[in-house]
Biopython code that builds the backbone (N, CA, C, O; Angstrom):
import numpy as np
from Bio.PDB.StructureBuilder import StructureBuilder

atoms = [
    (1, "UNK", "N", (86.795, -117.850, 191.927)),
    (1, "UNK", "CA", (86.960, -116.566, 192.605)),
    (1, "UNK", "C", (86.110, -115.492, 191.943)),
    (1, "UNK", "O", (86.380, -114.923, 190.885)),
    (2, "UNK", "N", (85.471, -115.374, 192.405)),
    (2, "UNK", "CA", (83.923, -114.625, 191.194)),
    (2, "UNK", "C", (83.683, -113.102, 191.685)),
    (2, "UNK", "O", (83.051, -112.189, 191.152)),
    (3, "UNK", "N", (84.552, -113.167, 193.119)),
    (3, "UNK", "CA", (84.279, -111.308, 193.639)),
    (3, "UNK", "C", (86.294, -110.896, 193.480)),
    (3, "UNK", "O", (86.461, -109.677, 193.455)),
    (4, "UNK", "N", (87.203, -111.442, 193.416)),
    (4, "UNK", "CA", (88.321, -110.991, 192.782)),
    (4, "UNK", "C", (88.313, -109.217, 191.923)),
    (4, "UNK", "O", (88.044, -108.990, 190.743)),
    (5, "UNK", "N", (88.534, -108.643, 192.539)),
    (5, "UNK", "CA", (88.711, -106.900, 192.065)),
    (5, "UNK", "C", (87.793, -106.455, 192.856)),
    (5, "UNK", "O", (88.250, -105.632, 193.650)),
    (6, "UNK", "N", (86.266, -106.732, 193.014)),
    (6, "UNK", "CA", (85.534, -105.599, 193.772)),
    (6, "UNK", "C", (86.194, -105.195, 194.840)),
    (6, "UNK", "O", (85.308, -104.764, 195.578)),
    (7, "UNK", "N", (87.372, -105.051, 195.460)),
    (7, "UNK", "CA", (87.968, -104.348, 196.119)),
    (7, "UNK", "C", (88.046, -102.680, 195.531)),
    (7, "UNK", "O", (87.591, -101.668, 196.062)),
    (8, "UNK", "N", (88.789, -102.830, 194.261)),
    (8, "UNK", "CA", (88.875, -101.484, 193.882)),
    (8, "UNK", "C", (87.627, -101.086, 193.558)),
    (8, "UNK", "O", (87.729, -99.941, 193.118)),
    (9, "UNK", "N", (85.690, -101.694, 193.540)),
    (9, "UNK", "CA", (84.813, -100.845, 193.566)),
    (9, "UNK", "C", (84.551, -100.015, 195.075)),
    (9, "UNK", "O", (84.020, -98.918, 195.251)),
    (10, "UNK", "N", (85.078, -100.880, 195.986)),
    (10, "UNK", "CA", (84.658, -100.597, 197.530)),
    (10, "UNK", "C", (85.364, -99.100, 197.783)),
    (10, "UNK", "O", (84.990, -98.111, 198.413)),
    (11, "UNK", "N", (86.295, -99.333, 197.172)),
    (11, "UNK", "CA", (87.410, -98.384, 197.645)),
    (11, "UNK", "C", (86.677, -97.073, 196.581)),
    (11, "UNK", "O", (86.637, -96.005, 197.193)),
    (12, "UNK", "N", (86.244, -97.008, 195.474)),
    (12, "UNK", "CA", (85.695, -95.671, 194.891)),
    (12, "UNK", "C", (84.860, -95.268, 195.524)),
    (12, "UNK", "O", (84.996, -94.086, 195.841)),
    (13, "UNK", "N", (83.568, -96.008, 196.046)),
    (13, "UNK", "CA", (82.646, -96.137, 196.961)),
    (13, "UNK", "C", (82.701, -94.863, 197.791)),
    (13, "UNK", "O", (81.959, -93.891, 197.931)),
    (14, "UNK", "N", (84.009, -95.297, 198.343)),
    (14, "UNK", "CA", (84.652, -94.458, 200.111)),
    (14, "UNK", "C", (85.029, -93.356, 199.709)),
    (14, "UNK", "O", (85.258, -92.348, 200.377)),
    (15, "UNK", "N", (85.113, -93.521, 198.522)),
    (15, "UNK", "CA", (86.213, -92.103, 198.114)),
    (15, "UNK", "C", (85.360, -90.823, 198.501)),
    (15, "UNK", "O", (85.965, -89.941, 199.112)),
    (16, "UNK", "N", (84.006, -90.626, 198.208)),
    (16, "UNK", "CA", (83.237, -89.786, 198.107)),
    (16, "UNK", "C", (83.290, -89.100, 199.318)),
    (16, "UNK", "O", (83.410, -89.872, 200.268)),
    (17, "UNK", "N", (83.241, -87.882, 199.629)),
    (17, "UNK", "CA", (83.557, -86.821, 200.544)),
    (17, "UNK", "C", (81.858, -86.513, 201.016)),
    (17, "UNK", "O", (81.093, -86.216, 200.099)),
    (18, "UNK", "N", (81.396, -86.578, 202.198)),
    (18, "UNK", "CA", (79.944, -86.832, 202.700)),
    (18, "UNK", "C", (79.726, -85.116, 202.957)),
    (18, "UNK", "O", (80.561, -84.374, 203.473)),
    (19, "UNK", "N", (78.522, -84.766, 202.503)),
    (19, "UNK", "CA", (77.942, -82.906, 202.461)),
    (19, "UNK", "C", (76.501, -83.306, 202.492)),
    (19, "UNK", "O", (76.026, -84.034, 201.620)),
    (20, "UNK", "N", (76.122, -83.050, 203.034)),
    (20, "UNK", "CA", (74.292, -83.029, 203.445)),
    (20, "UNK", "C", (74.023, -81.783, 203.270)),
    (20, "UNK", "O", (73.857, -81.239, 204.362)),
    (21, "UNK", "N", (73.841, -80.702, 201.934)),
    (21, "UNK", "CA", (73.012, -79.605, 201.330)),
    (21, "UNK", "C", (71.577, -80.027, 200.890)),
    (21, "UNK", "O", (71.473, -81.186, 200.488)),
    (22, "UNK", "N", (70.640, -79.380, 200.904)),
    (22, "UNK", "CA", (69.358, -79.627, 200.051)),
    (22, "UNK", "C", (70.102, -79.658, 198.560)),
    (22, "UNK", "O", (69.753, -80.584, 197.828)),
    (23, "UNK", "N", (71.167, -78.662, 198.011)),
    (23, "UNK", "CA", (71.215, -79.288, 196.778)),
    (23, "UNK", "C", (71.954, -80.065, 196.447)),
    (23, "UNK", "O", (72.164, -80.340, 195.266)),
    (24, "UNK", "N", (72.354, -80.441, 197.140)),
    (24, "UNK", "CA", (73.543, -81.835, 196.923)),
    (24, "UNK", "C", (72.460, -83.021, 196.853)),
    (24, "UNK", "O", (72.548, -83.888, 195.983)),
    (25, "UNK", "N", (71.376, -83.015, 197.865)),
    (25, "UNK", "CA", (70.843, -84.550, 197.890)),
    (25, "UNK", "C", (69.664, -84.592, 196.624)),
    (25, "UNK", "O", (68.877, -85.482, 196.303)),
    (26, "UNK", "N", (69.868, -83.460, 196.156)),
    (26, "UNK", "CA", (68.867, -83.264, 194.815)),
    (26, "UNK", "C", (69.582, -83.488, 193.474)),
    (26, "UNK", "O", (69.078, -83.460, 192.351)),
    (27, "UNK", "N", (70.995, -83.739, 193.859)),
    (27, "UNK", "CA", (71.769, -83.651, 192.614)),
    (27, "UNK", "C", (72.337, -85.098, 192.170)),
    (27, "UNK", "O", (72.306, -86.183, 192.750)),
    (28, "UNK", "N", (72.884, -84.692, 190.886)),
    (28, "UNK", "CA", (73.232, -86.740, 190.580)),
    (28, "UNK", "C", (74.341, -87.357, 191.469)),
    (28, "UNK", "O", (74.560, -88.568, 191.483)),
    (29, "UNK", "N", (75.040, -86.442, 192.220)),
    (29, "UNK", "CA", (75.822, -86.901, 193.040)),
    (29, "UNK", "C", (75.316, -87.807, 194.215)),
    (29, "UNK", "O", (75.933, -88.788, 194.629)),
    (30, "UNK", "N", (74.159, -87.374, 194.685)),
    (30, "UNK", "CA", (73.523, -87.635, 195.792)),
    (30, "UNK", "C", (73.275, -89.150, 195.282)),
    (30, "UNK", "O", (73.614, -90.172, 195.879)),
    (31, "UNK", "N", (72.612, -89.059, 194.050)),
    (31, "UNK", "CA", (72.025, -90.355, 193.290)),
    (31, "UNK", "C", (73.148, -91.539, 193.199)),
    (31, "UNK", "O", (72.856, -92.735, 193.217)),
    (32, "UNK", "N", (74.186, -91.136, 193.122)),
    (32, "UNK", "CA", (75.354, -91.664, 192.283)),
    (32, "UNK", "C", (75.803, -92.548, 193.825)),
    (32, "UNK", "O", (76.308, -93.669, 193.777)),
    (33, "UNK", "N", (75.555, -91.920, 194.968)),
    (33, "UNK", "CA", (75.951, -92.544, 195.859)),
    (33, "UNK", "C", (74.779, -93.075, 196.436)),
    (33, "UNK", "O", (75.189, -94.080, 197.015)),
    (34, "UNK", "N", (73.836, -93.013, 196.579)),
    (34, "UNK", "CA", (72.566, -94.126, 196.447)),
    (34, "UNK", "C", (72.797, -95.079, 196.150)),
    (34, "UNK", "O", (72.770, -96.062, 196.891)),
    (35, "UNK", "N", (73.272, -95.073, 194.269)),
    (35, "UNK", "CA", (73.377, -96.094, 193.412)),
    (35, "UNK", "C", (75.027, -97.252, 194.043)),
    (35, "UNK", "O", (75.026, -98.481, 194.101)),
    (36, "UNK", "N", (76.136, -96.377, 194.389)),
    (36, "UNK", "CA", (77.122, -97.522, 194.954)),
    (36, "UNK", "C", (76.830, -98.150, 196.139)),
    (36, "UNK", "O", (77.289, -99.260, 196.410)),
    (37, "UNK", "N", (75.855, -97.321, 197.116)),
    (37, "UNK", "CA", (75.552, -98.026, 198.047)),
    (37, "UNK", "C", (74.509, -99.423, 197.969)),
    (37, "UNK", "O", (74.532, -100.463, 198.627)),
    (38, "UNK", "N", (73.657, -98.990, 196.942)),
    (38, "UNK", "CA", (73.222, -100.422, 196.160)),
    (38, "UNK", "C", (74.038, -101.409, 195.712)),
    (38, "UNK", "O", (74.023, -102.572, 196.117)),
    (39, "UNK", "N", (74.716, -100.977, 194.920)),
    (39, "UNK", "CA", (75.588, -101.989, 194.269)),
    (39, "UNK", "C", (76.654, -102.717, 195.592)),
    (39, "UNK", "O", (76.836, -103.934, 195.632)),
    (40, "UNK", "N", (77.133, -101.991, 196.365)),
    (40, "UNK", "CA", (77.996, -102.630, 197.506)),
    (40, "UNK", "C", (76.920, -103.738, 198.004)),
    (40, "UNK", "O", (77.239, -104.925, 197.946)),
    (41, "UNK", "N", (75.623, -103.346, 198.502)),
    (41, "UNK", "CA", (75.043, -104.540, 199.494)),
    (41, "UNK", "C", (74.402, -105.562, 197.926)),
    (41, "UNK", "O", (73.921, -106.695, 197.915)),
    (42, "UNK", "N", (74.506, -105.167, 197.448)),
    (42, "UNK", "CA", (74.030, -106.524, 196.091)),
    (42, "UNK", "C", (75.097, -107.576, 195.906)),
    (42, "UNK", "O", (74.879, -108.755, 195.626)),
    (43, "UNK", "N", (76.823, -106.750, 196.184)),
    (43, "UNK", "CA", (77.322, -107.551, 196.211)),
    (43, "UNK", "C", (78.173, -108.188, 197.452)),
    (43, "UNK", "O", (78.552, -109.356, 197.366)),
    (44, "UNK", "N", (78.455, -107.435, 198.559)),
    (44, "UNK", "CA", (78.252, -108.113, 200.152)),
    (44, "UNK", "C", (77.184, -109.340, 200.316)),
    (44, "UNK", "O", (77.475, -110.440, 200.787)),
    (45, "UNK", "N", (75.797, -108.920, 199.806)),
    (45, "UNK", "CA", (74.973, -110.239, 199.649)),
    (45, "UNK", "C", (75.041, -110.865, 198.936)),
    (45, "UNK", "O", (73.986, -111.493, 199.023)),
    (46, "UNK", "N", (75.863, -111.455, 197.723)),
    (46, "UNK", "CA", (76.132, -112.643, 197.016)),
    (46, "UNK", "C", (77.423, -113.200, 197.490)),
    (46, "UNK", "O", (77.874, -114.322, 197.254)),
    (47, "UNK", "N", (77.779, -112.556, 197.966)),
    (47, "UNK", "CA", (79.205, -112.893, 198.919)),
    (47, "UNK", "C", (78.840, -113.733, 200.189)),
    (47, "UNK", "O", (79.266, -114.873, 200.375)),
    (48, "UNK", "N", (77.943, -113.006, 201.117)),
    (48, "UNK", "CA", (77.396, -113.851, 202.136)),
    (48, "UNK", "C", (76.289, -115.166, 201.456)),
    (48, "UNK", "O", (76.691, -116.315, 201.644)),
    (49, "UNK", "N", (75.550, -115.073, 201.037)),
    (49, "UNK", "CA", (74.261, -115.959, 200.567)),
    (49, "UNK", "C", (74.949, -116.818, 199.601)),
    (49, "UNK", "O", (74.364, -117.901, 199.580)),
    (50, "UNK", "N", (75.968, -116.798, 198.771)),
    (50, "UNK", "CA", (76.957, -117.336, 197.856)),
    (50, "UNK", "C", (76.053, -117.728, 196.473)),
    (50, "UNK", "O", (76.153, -118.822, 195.918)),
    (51, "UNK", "N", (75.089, -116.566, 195.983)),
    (51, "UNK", "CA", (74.633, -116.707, 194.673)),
    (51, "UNK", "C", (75.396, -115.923, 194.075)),
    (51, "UNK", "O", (75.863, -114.918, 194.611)),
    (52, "UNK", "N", (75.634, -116.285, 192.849)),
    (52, "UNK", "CA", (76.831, -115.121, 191.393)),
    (52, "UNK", "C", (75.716, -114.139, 191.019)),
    (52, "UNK", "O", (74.488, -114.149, 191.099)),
    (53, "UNK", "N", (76.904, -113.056, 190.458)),
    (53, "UNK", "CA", (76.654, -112.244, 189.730)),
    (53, "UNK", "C", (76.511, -112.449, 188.301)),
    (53, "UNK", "O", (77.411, -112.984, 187.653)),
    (54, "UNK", "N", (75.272, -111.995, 187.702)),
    (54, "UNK", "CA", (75.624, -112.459, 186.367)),
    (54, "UNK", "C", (75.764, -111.450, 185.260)),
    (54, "UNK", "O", (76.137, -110.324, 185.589)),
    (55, "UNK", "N", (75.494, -111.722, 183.869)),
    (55, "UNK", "CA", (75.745, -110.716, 183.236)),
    (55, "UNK", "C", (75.591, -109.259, 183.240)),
    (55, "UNK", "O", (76.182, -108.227, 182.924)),
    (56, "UNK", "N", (74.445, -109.712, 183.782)),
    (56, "UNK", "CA", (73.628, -108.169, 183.406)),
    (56, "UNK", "C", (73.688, -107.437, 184.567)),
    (56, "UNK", "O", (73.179, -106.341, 184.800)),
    (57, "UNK", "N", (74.525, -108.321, 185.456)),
    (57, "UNK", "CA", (74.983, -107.245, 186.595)),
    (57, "UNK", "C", (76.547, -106.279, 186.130)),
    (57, "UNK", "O", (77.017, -105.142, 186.188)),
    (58, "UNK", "N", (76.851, -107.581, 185.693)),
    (58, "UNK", "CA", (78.176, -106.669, 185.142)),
    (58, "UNK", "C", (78.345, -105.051, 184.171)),
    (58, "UNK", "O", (79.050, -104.048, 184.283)),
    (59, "UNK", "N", (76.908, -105.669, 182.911)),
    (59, "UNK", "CA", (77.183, -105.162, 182.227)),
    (59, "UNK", "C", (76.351, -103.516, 182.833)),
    (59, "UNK", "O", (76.589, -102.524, 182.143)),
    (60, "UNK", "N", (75.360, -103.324, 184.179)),
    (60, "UNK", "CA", (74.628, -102.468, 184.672)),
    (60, "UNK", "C", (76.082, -101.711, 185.522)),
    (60, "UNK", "O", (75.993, -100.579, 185.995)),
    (61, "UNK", "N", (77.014, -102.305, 185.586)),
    (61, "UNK", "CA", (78.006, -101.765, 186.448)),
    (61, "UNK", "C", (79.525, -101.094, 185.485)),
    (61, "UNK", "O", (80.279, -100.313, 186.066)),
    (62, "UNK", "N", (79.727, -101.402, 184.423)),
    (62, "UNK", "CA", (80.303, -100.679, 183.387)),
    (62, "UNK", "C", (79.462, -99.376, 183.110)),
    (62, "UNK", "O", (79.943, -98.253, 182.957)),
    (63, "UNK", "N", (78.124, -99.712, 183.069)),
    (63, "UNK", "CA", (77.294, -97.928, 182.887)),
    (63, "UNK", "C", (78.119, -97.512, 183.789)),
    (63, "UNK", "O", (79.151, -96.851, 183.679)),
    (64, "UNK", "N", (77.495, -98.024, 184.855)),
    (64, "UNK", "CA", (77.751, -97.057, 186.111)),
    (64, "UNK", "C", (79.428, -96.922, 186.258)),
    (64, "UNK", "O", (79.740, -95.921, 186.903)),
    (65, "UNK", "N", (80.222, -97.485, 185.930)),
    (65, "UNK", "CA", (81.616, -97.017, 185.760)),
    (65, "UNK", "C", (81.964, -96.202, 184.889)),
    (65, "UNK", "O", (82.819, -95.333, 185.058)),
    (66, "UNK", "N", (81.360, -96.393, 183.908)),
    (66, "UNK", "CA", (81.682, -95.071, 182.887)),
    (66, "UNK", "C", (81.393, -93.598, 183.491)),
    (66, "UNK", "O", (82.115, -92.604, 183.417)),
    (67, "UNK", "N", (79.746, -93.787, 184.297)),
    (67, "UNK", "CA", (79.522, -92.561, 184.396)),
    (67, "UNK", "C", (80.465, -92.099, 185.465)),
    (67, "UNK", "O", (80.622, -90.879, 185.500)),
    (68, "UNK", "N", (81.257, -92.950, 186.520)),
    (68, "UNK", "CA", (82.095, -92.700, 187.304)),
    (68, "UNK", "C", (83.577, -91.591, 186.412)),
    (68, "UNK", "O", (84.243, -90.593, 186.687)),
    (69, "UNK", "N", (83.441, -92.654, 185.200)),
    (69, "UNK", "CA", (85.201, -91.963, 184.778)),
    (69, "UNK", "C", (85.057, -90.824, 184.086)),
    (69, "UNK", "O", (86.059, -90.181, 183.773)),
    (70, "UNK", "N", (83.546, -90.318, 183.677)),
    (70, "UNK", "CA", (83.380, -89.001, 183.692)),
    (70, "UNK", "C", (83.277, -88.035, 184.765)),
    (70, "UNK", "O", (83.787, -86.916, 184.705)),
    (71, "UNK", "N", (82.627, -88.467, 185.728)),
    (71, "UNK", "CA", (82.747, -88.085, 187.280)),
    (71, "UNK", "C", (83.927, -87.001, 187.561)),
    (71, "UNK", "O", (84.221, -85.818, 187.734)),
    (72, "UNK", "N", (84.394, -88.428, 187.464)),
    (72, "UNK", "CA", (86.323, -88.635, 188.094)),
    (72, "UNK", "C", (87.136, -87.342, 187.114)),
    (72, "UNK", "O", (88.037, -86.596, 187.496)),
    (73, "UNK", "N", (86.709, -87.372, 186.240)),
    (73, "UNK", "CA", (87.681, -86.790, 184.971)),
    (73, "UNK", "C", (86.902, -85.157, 185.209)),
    (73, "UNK", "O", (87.778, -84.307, 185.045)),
    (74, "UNK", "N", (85.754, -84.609, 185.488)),
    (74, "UNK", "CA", (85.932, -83.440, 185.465)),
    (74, "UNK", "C", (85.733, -83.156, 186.809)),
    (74, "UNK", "O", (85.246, -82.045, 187.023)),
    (75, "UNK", "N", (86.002, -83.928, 187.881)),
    (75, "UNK", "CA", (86.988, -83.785, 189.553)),
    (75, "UNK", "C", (88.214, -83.608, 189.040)),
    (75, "UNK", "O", (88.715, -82.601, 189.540)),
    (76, "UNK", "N", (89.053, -84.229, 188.126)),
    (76, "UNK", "CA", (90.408, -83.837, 188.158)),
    (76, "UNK", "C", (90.586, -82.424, 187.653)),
    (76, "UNK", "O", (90.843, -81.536, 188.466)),
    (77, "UNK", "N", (90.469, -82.165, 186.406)),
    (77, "UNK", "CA", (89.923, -80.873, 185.870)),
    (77, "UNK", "C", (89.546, -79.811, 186.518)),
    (77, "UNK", "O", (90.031, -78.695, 186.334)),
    (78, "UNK", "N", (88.470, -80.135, 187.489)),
    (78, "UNK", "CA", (87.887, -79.116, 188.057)),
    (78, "UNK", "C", (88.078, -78.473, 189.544)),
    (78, "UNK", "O", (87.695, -77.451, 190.114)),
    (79, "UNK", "N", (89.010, -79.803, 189.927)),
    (79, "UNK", "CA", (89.331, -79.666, 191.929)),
    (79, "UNK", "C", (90.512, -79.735, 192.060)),
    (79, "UNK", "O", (91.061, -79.085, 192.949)),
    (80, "UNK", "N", (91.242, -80.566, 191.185)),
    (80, "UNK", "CA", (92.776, -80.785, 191.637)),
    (80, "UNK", "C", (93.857, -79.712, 190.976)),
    (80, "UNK", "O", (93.905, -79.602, 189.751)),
    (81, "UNK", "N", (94.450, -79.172, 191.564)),
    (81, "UNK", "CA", (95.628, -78.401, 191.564)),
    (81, "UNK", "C", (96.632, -79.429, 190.480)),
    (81, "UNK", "O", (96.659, -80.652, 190.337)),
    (82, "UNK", "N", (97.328, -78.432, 189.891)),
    (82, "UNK", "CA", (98.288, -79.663, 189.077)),
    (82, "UNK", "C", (99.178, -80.163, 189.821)),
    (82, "UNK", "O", (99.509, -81.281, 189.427)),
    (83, "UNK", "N", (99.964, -79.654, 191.163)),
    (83, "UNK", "CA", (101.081, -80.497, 191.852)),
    (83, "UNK", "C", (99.727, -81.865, 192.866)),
    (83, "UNK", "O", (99.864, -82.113, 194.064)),
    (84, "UNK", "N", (99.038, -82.250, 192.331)),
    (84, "UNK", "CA", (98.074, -82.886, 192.721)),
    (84, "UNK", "C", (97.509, -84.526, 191.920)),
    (84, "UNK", "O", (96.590, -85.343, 191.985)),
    (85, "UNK", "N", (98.974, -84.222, 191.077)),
    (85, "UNK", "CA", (98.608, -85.318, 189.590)),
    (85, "UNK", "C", (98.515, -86.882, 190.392)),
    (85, "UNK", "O", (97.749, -87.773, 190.026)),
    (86, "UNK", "N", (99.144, -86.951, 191.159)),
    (86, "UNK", "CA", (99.145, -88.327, 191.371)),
    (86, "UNK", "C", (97.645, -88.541, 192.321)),
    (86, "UNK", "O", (96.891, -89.504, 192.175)),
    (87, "UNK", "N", (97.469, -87.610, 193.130)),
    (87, "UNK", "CA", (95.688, -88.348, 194.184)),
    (87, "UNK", "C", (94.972, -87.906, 192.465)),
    (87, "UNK", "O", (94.081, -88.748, 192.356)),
    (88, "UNK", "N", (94.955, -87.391, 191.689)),
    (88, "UNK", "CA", (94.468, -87.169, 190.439)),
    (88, "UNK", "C", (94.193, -88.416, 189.521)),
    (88, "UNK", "O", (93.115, -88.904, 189.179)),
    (89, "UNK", "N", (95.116, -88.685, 189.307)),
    (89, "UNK", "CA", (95.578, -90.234, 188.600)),
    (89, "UNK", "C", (95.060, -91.550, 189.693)),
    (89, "UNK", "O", (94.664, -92.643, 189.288)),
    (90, "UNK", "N", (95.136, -91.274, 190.685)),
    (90, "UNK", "CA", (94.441, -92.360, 191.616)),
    (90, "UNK", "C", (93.413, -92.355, 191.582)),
    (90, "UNK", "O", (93.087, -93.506, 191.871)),
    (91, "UNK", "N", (92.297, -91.614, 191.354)),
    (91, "UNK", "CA", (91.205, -91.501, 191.326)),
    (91, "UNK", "C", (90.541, -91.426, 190.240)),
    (91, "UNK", "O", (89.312, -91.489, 190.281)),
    (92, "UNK", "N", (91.212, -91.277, 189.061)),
    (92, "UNK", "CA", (90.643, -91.731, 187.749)),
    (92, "UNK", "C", (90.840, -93.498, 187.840)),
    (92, "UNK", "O", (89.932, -94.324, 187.743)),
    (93, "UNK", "N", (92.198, -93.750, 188.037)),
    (93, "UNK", "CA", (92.273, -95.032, 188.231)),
    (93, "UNK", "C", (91.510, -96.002, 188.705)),
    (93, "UNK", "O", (91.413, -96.979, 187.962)),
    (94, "UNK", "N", (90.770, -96.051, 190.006)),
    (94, "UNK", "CA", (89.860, -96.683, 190.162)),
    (94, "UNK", "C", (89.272, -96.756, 189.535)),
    (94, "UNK", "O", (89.042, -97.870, 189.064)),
    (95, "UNK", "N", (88.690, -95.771, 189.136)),
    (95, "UNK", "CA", (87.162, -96.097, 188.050)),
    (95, "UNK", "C", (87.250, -96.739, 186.368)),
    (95, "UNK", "O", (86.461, -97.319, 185.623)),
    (96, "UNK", "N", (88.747, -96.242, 186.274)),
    (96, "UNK", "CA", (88.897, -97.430, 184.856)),
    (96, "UNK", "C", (89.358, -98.917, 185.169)),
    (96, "UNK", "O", (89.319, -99.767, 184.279)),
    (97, "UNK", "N", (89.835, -99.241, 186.569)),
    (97, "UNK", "CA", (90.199, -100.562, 186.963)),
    (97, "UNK", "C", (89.189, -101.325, 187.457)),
    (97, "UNK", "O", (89.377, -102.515, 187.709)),
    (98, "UNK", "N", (87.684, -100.559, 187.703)),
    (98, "UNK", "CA", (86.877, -100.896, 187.887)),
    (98, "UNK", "C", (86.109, -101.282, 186.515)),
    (98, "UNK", "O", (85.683, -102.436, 186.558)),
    (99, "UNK", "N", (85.880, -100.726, 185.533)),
    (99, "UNK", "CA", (85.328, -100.748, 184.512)),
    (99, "UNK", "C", (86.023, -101.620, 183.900)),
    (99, "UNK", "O", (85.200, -102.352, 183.351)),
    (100, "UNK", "N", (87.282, -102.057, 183.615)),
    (100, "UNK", "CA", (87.765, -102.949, 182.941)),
    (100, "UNK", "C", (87.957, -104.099, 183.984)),
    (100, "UNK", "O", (89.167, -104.321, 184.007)),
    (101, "UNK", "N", (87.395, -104.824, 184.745)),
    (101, "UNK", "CA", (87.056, -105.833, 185.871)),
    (101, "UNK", "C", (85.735, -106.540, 184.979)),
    (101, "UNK", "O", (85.563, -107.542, 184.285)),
    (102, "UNK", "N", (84.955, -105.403, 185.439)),
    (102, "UNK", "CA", (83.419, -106.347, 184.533)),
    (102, "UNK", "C", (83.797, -106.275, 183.432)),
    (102, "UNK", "O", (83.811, -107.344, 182.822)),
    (103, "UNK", "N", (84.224, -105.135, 182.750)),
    (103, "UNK", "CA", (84.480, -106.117, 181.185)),
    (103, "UNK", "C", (85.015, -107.053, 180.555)),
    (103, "UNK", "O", (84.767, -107.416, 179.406)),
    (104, "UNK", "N", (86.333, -107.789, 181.845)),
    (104, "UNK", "CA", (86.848, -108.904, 181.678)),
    (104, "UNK", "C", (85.809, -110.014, 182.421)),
    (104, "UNK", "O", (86.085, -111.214, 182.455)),
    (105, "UNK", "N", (84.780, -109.543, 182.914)),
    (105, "UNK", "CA", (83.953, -110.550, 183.571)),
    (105, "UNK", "C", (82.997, -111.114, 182.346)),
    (105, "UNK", "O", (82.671, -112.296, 182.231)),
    (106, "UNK", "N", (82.581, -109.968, 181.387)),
    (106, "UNK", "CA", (81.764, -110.292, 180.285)),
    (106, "UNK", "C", (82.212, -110.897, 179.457)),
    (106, "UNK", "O", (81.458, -111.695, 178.901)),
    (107, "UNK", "N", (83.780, -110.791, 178.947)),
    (107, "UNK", "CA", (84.360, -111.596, 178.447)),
    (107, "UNK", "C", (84.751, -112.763, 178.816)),
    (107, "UNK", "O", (85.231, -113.397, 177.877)),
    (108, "UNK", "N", (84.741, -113.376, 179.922)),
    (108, "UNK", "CA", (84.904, -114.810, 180.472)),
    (108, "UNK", "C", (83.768, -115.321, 180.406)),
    (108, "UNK", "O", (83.695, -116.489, 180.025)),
    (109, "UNK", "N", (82.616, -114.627, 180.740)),
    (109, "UNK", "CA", (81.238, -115.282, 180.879)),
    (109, "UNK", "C", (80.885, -115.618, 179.256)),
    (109, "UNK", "O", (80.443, -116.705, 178.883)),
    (110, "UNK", "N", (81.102, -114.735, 178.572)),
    (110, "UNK", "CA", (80.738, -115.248, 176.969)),
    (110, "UNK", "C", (81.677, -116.604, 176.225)),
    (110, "UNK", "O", (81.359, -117.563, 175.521)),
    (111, "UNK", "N", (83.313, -115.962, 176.952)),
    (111, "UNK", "CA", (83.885, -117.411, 176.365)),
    (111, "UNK", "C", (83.818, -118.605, 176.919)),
    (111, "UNK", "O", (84.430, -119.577, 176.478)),
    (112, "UNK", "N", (82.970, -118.630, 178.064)),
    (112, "UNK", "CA", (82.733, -119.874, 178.612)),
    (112, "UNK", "C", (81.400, -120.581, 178.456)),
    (112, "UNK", "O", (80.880, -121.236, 179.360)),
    (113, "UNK", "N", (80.895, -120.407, 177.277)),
    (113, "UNK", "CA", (79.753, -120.888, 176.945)),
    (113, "UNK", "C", (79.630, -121.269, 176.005)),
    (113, "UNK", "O", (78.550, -121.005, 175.476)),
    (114, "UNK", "N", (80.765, -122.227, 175.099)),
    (114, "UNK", "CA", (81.076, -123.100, 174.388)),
    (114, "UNK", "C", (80.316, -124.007, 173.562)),
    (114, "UNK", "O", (80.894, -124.861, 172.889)),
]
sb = StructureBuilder()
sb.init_structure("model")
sb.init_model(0)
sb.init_chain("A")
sb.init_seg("    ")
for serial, (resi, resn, name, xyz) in enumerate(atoms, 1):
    if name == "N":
        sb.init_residue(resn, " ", resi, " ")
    sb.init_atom(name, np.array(xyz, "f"), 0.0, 1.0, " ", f" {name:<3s}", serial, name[0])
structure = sb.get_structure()
């Protein structure tokens, strides 16, 4: 079962709220969703074509989760109201349930090479 969790990447994916400004599509946000929309069809197409993901996909997708749970963390900070803790906490959540997915992927892939 080798795509098991990318559910919760699909779902951060969506999360993103769509604004077409000149400075929005100039900004890392714009980029940031470039970059998941890459990563979704990289992995829709190993899903259909049935080649794996390998390390260095994983380990290119922890960056990119980290930079998510900084993202995420000054969205909570910066947008959410405090009677707001829980869509708050949901949305940090993804991005650390995402990040700790490939890092249990890196860790299976290393202990299985015996």
């Amino acid at each position: 079962p080798k795509m098991i969790g990318s559910e919760t990447f699909i779902i951060v994916a969506f999360m993103c709220k769509e604004k077409s400004t000149p400075e929005l599509r100039a900004s890392s946000t714009c980029w940031a969703k470039k970059a998941t929309r890459a990563c979704l069809l990289i992995i829709v197409a190993s899903m259909i074509f049935g080649f794996t993901l390998g390390t260095l996909f994983s380990g290119a997708m922890i960056l990119f989760a980290s930079g998510y749970i900084l993202y995420d963390t000054s969205n909570v900070l910066h947008h959410y109201r405090p009677q707001q803790y829980v869509a708050a906490a949901l949305a940090l959540f993804a991005s650390v349930a995402t990040m700790f997915f490939y890092v249990l992927r890196i860790v299976m892939a290393f202990a299985g090479e015996d």
